[in-house]
C-alpha positions as YAML, in Angstrom:
chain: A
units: angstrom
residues:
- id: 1
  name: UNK
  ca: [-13.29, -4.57, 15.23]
- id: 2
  name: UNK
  ca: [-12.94, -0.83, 15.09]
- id: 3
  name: UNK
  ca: [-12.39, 0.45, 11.45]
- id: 4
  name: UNK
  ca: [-9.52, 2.66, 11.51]
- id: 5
  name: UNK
  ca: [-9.75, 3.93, 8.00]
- id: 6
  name: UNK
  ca: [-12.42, 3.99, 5.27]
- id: 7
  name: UNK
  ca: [-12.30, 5.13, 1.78]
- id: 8
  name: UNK
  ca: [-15.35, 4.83, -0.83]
- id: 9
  name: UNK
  ca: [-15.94, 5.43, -3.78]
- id: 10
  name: UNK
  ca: [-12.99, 7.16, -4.11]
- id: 11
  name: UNK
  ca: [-11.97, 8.65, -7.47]
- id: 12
  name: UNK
  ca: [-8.30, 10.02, -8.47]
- id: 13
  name: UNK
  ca: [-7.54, 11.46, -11.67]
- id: 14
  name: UNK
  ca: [-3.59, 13.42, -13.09]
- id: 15
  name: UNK
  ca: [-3.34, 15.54, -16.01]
- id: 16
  name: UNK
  ca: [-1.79, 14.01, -18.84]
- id: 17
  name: UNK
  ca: [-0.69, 15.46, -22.51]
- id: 18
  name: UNK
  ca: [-4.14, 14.48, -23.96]
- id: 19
  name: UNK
  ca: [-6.49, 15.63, -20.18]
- id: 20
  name: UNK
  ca: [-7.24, 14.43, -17.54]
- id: 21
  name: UNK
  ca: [-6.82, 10.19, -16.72]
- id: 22
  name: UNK
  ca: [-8.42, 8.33, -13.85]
- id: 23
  name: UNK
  ca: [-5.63, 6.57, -12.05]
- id: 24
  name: UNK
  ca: [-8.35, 5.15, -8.97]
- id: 25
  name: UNK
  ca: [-11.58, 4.19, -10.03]
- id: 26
  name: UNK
  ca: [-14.21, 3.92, -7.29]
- id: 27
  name: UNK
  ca: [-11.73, 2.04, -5.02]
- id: 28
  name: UNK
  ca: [-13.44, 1.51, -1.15]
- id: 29
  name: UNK
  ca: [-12.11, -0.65, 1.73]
- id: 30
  name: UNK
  ca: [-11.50, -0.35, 5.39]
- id: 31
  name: UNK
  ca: [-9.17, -1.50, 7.00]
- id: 32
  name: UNK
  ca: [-9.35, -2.22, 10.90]
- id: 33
  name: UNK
  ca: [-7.71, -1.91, 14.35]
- id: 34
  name: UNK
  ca: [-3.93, -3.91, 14.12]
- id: 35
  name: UNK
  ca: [-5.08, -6.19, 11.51]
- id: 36
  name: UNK
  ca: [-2.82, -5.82, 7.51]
- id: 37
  name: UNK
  ca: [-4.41, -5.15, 4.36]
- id: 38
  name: UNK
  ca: [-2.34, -5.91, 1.40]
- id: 39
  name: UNK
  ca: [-3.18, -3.73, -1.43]
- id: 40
  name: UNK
  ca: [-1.60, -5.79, -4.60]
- id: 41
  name: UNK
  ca: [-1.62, -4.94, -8.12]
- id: 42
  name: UNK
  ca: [1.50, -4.23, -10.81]
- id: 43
  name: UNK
  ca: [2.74, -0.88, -11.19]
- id: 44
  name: UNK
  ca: [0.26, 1.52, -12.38]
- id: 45
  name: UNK
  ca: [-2.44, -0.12, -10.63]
- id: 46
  name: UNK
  ca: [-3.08, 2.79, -8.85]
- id: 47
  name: UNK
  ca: [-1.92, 1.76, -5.39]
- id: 48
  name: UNK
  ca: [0.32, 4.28, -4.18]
- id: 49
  name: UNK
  ca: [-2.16, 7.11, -5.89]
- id: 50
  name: UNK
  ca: [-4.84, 5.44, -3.42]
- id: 51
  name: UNK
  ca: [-2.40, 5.47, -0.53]
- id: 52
  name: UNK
  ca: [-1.06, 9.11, -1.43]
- id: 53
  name: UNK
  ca: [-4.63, 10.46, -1.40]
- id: 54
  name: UNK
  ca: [-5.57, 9.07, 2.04]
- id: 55
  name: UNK
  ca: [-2.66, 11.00, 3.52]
- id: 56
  name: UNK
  ca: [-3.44, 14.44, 1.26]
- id: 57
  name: UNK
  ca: [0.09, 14.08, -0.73]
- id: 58
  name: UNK
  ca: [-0.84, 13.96, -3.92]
- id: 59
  name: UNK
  ca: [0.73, 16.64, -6.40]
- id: 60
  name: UNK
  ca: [-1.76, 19.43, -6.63]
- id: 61
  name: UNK
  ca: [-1.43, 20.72, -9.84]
- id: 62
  name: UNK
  ca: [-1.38, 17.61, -11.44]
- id: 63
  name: UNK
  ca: [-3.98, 16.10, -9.85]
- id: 64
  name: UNK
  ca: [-7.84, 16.02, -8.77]
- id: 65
  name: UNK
  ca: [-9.58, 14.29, -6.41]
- id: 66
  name: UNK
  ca: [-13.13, 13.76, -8.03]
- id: 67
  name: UNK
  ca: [-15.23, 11.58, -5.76]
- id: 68
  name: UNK
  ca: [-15.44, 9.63, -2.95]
- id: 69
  name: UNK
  ca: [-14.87, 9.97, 0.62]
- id: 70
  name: UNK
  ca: [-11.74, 8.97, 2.88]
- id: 71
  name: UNK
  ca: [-12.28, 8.52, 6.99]
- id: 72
  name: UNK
  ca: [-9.54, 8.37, 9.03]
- id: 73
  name: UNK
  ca: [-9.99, 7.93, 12.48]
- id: 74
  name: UNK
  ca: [-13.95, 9.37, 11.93]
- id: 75
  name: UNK
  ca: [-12.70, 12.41, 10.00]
- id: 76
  name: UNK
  ca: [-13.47, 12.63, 6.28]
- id: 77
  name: UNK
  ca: [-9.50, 14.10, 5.34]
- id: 78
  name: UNK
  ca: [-11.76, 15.49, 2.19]
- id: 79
  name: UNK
  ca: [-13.55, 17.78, 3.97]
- id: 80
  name: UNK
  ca: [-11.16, 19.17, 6.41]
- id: 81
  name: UNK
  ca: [-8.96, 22.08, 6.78]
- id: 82
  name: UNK
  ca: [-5.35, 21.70, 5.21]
- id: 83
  name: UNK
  ca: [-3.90, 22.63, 8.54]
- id: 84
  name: UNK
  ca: [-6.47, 19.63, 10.58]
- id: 85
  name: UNK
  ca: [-5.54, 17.50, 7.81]
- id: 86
  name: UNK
  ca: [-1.37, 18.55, 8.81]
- id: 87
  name: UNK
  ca: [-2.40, 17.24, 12.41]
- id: 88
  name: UNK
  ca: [-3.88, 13.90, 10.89]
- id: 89
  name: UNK
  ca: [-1.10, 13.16, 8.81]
- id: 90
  name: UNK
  ca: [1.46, 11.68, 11.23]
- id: 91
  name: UNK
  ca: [-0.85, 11.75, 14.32]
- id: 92
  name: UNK
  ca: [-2.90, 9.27, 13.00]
- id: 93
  name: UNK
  ca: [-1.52, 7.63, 9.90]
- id: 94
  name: UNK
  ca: [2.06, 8.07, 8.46]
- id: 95
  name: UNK
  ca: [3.75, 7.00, 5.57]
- id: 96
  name: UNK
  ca: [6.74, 4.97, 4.93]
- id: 97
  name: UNK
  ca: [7.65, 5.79, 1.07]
- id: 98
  name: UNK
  ca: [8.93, 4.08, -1.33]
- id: 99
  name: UNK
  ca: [12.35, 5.39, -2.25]
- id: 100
  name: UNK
  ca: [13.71, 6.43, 1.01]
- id: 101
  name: UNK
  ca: [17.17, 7.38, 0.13]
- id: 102
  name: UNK
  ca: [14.56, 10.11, -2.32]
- id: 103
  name: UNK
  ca: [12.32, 10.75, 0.28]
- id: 104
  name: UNK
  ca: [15.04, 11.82, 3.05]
- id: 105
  name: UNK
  ca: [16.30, 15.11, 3.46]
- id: 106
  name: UNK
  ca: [20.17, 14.56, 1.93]
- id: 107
  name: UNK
  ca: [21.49, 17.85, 4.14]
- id: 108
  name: UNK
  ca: [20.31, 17.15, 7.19]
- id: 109
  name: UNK
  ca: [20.95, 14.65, 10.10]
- id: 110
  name: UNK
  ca: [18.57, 11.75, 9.92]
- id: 111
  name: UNK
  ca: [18.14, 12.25, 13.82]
- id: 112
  name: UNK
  ca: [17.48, 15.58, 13.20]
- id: 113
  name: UNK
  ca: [14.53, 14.32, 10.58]
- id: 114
  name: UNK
  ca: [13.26, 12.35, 13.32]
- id: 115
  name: UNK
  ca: [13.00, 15.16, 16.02]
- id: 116
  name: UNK
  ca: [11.14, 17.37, 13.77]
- id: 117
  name: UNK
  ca: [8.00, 15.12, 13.60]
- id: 118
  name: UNK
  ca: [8.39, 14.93, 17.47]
- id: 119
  name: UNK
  ca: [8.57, 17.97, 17.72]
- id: 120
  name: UNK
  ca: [5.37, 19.03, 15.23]
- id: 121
  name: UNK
  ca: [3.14, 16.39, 16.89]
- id: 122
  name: UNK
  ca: [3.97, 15.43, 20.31]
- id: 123
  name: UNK
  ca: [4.33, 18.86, 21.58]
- id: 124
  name: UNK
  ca: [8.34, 18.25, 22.76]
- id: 125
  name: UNK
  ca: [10.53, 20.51, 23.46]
- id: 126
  name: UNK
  ca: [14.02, 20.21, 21.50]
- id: 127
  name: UNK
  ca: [16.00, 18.18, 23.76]
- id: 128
  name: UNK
  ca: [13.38, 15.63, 24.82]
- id: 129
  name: UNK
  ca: [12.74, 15.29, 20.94]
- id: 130
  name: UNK
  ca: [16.61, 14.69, 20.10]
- id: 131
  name: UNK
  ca: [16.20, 11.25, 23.09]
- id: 132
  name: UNK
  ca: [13.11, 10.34, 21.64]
- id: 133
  name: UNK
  ca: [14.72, 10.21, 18.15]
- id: 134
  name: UNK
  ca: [17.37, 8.06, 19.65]
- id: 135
  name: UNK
  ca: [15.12, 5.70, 20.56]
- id: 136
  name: UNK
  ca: [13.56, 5.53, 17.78]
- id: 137
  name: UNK
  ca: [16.01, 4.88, 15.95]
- id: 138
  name: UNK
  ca: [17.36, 2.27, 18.58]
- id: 139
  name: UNK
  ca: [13.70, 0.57, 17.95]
- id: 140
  name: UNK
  ca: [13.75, -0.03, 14.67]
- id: 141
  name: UNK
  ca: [17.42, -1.86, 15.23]
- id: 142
  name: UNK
  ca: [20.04, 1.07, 13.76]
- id: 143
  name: UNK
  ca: [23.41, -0.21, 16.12]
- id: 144
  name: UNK
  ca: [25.09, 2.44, 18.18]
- id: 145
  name: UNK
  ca: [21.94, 4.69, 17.70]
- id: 146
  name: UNK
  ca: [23.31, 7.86, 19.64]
- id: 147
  name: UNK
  ca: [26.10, 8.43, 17.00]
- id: 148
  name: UNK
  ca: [24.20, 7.36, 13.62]
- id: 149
  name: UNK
  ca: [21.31, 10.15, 14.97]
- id: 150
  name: UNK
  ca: [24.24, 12.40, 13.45]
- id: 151
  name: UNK
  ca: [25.05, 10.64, 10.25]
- id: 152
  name: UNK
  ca: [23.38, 11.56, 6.82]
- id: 153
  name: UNK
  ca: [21.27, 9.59, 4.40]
- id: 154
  name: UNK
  ca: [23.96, 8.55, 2.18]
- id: 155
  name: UNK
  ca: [25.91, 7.05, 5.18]
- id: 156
  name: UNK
  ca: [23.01, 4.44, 5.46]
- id: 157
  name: UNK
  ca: [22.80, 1.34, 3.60]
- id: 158
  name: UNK
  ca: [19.52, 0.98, 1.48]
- id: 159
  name: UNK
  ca: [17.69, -1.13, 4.57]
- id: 160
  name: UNK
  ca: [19.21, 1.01, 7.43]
- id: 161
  name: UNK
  ca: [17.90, 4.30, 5.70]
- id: 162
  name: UNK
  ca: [14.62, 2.09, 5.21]
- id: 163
  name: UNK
  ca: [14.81, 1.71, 9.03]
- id: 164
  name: UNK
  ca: [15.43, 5.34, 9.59]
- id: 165
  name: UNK
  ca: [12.01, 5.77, 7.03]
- id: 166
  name: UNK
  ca: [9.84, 3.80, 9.94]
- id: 167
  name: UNK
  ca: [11.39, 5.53, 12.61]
- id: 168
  name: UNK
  ca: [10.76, 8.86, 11.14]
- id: 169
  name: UNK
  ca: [6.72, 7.21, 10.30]
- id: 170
  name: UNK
  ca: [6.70, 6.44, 14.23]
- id: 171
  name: UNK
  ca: [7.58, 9.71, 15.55]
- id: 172
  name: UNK
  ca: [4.18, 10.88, 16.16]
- id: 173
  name: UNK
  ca: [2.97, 7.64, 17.38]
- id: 174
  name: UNK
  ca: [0.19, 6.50, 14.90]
- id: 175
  name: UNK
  ca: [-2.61, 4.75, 14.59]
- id: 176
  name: UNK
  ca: [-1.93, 3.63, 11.22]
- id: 177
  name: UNK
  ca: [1.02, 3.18, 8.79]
- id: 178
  name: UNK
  ca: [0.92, 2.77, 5.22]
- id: 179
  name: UNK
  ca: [4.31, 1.16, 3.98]
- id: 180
  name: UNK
  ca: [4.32, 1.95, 0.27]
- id: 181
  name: UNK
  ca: [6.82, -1.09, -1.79]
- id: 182
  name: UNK
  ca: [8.92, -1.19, 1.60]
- id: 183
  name: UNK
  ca: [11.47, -3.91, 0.75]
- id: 184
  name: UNK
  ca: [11.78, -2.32, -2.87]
- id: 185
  name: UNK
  ca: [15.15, -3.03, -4.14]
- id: 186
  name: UNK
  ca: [16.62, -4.40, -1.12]
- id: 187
  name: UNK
  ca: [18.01, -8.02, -1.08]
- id: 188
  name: UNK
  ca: [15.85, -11.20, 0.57]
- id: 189
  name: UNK
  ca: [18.04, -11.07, 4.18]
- id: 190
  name: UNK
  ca: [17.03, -7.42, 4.50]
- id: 191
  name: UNK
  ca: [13.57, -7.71, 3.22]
- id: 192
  name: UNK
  ca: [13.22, -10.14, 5.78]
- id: 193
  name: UNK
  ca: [14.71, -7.97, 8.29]
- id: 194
  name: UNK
  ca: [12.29, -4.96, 7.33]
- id: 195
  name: UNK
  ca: [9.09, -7.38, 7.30]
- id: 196
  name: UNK
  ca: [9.63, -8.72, 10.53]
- id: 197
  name: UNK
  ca: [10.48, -5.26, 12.40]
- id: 198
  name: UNK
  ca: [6.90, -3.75, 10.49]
- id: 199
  name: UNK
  ca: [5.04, -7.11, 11.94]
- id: 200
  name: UNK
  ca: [6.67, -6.69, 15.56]
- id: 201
  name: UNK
  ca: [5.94, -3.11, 15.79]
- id: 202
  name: UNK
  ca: [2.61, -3.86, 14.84]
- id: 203
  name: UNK
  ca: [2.22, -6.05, 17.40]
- id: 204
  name: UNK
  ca: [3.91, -3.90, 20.06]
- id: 205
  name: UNK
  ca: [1.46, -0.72, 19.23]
- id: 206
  name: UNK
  ca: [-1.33, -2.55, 17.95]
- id: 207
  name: UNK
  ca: [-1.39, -0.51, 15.08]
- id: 208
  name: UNK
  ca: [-2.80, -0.96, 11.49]
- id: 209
  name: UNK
  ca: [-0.69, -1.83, 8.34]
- id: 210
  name: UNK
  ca: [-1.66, -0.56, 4.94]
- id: 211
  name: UNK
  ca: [0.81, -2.44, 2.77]
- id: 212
  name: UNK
  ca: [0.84, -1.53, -0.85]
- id: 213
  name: UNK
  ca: [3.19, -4.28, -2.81]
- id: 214
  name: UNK
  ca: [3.30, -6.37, -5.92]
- id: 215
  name: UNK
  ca: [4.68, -9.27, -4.25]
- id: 216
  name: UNK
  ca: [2.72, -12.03, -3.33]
- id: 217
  name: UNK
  ca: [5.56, -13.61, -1.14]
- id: 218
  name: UNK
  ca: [5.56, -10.60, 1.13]
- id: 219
  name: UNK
  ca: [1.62, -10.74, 0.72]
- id: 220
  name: UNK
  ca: [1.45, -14.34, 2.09]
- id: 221
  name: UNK
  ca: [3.57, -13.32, 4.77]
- id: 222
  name: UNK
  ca: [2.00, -10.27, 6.27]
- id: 223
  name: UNK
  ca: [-1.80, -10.00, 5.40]
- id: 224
  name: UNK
  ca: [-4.77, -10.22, 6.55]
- id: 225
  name: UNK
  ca: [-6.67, -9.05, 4.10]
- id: 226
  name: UNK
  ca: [-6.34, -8.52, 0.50]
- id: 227
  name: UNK
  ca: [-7.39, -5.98, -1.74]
- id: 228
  name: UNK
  ca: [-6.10, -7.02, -5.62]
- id: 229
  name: UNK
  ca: [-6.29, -3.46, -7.91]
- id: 230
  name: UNK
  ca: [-5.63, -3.21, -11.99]
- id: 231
  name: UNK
  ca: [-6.20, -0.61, -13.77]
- id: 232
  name: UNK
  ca: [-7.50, 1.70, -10.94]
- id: 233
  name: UNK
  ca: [-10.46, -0.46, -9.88]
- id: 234
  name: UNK
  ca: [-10.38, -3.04, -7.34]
- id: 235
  name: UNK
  ca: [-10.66, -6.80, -8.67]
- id: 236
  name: UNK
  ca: [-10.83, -8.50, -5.49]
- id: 237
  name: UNK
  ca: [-10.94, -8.07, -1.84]
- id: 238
  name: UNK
  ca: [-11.32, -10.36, 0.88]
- id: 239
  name: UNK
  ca: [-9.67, -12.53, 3.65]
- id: 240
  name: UNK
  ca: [-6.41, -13.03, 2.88]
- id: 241
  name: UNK
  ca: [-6.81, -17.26, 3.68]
- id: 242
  name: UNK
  ca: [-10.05, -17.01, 1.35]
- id: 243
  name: UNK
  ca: [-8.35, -15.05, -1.36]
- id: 244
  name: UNK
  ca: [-5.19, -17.56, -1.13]
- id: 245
  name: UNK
  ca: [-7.00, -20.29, -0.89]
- id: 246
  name: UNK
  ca: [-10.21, -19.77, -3.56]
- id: 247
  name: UNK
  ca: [-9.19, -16.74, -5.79]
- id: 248
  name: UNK
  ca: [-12.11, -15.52, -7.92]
- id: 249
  name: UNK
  ca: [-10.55, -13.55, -10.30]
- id: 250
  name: UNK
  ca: [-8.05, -14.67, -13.32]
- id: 251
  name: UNK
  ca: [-5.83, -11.47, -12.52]
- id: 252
  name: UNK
  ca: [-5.67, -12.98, -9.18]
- id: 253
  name: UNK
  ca: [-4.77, -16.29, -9.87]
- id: 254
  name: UNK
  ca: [-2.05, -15.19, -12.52]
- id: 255
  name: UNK
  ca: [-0.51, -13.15, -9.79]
- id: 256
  name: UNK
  ca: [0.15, -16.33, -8.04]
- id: 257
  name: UNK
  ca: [0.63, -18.61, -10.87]
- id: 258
  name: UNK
  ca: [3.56, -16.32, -11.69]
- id: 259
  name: UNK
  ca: [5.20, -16.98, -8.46]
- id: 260
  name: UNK
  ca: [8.34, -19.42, -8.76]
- id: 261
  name: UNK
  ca: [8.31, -22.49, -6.63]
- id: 262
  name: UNK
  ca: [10.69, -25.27, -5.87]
- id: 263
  name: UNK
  ca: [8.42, -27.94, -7.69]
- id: 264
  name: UNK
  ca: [8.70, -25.99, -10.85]
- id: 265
  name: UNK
  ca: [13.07, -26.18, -11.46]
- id: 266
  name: UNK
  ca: [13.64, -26.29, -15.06]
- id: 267
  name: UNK
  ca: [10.47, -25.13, -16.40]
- id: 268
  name: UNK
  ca: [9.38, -22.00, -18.21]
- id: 269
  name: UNK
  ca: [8.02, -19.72, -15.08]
- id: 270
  name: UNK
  ca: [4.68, -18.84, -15.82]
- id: 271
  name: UNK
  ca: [4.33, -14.71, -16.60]
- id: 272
  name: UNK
  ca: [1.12, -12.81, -17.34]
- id: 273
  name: UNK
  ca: [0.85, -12.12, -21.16]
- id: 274
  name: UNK
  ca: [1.04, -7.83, -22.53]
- id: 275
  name: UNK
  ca: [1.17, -5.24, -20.09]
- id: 276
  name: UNK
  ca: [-1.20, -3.33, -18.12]
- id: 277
  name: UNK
  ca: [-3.18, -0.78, -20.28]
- id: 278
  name: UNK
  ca: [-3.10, 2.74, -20.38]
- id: 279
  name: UNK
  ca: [-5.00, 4.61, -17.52]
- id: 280
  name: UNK
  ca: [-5.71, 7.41, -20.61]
- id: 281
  name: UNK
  ca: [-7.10, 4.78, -23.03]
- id: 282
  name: UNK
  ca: [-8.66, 1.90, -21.26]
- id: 283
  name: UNK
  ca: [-10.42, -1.03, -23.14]
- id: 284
  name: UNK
  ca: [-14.06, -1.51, -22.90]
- id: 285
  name: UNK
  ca: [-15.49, -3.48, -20.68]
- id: 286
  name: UNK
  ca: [-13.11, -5.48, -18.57]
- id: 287
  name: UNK
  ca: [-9.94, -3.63, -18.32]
- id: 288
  name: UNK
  ca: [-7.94, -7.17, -17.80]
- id: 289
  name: UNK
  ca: [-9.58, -8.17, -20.91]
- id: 290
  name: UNK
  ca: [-7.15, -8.49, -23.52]
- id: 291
  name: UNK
  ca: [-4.63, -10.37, -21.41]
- id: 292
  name: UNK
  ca: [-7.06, -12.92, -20.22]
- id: 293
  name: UNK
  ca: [-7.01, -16.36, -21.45]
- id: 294
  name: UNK
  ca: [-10.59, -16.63, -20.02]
- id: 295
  name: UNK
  ca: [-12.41, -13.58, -21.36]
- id: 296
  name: UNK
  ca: [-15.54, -14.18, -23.21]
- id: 297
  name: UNK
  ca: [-18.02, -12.53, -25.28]
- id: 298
  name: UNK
  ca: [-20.12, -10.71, -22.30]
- id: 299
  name: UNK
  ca: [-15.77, -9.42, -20.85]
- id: 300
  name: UNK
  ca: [-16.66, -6.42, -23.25]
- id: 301
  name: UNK
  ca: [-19.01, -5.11, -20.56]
- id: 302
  name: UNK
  ca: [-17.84, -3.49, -17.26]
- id: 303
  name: UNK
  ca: [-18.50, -6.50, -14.64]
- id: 304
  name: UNK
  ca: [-19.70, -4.91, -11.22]
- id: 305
  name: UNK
  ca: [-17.77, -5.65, -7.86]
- id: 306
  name: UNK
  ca: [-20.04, -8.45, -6.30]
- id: 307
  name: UNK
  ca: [-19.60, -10.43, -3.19]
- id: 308
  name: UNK
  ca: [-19.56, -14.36, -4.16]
- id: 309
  name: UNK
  ca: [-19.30, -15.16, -0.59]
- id: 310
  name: UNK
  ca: [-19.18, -13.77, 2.77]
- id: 311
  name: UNK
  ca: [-17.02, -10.64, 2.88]
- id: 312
  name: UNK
  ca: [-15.36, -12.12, -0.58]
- id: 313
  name: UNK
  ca: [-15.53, -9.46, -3.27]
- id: 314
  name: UNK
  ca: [-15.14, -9.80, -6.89]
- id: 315
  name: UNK
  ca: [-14.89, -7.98, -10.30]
- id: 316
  name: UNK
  ca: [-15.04, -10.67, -13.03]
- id: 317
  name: UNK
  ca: [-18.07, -11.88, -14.72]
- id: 318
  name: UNK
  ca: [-16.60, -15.46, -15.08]
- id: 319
  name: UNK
  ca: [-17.04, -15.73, -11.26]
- id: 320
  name: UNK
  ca: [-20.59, -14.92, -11.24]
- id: 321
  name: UNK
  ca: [-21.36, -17.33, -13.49]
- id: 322
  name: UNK
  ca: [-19.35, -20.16, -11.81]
- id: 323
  name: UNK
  ca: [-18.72, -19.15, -7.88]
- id: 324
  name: UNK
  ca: [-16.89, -22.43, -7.79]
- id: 325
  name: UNK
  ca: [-13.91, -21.02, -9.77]
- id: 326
  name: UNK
  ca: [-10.19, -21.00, -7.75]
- id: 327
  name: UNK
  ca: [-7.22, -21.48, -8.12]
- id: 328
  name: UNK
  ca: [-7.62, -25.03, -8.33]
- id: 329
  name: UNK
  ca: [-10.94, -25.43, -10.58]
...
């Protein structure tokens, strides 16, 4: 398989009150031609910082890239020119944000949002660019697509100005999408809506899937592979079947021991204990740590990122010493 994109060792830090705080800590993965990667963590994990630096959108003043090295399609986006790394963005990986009814333009046409990437990357003229955003728009399922081309954001609902986010991500046909928390605050009908059109798209255009979400529903259903992040630093990565079915690391496992499920009616559900720590104060050693009920005496030591079996990667030193640990041991 052809690796699409590959970051290592990359290193992220923003400005804060008190200096400067490392938000992505030595975080590497690829991920490969039409296959998902789930990148999982709570907020303030520093998934979205990852996926914001791979596409060169990170707020420059209050932020620093310090290390590492990010290849998309064989370019290092590092080491480019701002206006190569303009051409990248879009041509080869897009971004579907968060918060789309915040990442829209509220004063103009959503159509007309669409024929500007068209437009900036496929070299077409105006009118061939207003179609194309038509059919866009028609692709990702937006009824009567012709006439809504004309509407503005706030005539959408929240999942048809989600749909009009992946449109605008396809209009310059790429290799890659990264879809940042893409069913955020949308009800379970639509989420399913918006999960199915990303995972028939994918299939229609072979393209990759960088999906950055804290749910492990949405996880289960889409991945391939898995890469779990807390704290900035990556805690696991692997298969998505071999993380499911033998997670190494207790962050892991509480993740899906936190899940509800049918069996479980009328018992306490099952939560993860504090919060995540402060990027700008960190605890020694294992940043998971204090909110592990299986942290020892050697947890006060940074545990290295090992691979306990074949292409299975973790970050715990209770997994070293017993590779047998899962979910279910």
């Amino acid at each position: 398989m052809t690796a699409l994109v590959e970051v290592d060792g990359l290193r992220v830090e923003f400005r804060t009150r008190t200096g400067w705080a490392r938000a992505v800590d030595d975080v590497s993965f690829h991920l490969e031609e039409g296959r998902t990667m789930a990148v999982l963590g709570e907020s303030g994990s520093g998934k979205s910082a990852t996926a914001r630096a791979m596409l060169g959108v990170l707020p420059a003043e209050q932020s620093r890239i310090t290390a590492g090295r990010i290849d998309v399609a064989g370019e290092d986006i590092l080491q480019v020119a701002e206006s190569r790394r303009r051409t990248i963005r879009g041509a080869e990986v897009a971004m579907v944000f968060q918060d789309a009814l915040s990442a829209l333009n509220p004063v103009l046409p959503v159509g007309f949002q669409i024929t500007e990437g068209c437009q900036a990357h496929q070299r077409m003229g105006r009118r061939r660019a207003r179609e194309r955003a038509v059919e866009l728009l028609d692709l990702v399922g937006i009824p009567d697509a012709g006439r809504r081309a004309r509407d503005y954001p706030h005539q959408f609902s929240g999942g048809m100005r989600q749909r009009v986010m992946i449109a605008m991500a396809l209009s310059a046909d790429p290799r890659v999408l990264v879809a940042d928390e893409p069913t955020t605050a949308l009800d379970v009908t639509i989420q399913a809506q918006i999960l199915d059109l990303l995972h028939r798209l994918q299939d229609e255009r072979r393209m990759s899937l960088l999906l950055i979400t804290h749910d492990m529903g949405v996880v289960a259903q889409m991945a391939d592979d898995i890469t779990v992040m807390y704290a900035g630093r990556v805690l696991e990565q692997g298969r998505a079947d071999e993380v499911f079915a033998h997670p190494r690391h207790p962050y892991t496992r509480a993740l899906m021991q936190s899940v509800p499920r049918a069996e479980q009616k009328g018992q306490p559900l099952r939560v993860i204990p504090g919060s995540p720590p402060d990027i700008s104060a960190l605890p020694a050693g294992c940043a998971f740590r204090p909110r592990c009920a299986q942290a020892a005496h050697d947890c006060s030591s940074p545990p290295p990122l090992v691979e306990l079996a074949a292409g299975h990667f973790s970050r715990c030193h209770l997994a070293r010493r017993d590779p047998s640990v899962s979910a279910h041991g």
